[in-house]
N, C-alpha and C positions, 0 to 999 in steps of 0.2 A: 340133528335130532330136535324136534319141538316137544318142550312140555307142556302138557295140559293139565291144568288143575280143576277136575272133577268138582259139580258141586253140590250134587247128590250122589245117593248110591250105585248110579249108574246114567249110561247117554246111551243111545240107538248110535249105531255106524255109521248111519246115513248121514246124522245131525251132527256126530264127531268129525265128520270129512269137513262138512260146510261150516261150522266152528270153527276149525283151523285155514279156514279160506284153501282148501284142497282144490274145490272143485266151486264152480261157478253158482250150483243149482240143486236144489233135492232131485230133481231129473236127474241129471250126471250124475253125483252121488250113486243112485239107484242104479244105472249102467256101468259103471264102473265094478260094483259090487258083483253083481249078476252076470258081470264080464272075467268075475276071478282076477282083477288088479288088485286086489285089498287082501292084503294078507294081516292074521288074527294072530300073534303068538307064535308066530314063522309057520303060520298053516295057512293056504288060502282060503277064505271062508265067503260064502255067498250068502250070508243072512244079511240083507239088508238092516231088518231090523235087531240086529243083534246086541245085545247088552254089555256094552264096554265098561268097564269095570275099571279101578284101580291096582295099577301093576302091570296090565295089559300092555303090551307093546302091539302099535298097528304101524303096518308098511305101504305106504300108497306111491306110485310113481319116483323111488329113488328118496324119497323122506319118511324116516320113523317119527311116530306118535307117542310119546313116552303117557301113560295117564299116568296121574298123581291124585 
């Protein structure tokens, strides 16, 4: 599990994937998302832009995203 330490109120999904070096690119990012791999809170969520919060657990390819 990686934590991420939030450093405002919130980040976009897209910019949390490529922060944690998930994905290569805001392009992937954005396929990935729209592809139902990212799962939100053990929901799969297709909002790209979606506002990741604190508490939030995100699952992408076999690694959770703990926010802090």
């Amino acid at each position: 599990m990686l934590d991420f330490k939030l450093e405002g109120e919130y980040i976009q999904l897209i910019a949390l994937l490529k922060a944690t070096n998930l994905v290569a690119s805001g392009g992937e990012a954005q396929m990935v998302v729209l592809d139902g791999l990212v799962k939100c809170n053990g929901e799969v969520d297709y909002r790209k832009r979606r506002k990741v919060r604190r508490g939030d657990i995100i699952e992408f390819n076999g690694t959770k995203i703990n926010v802090q």
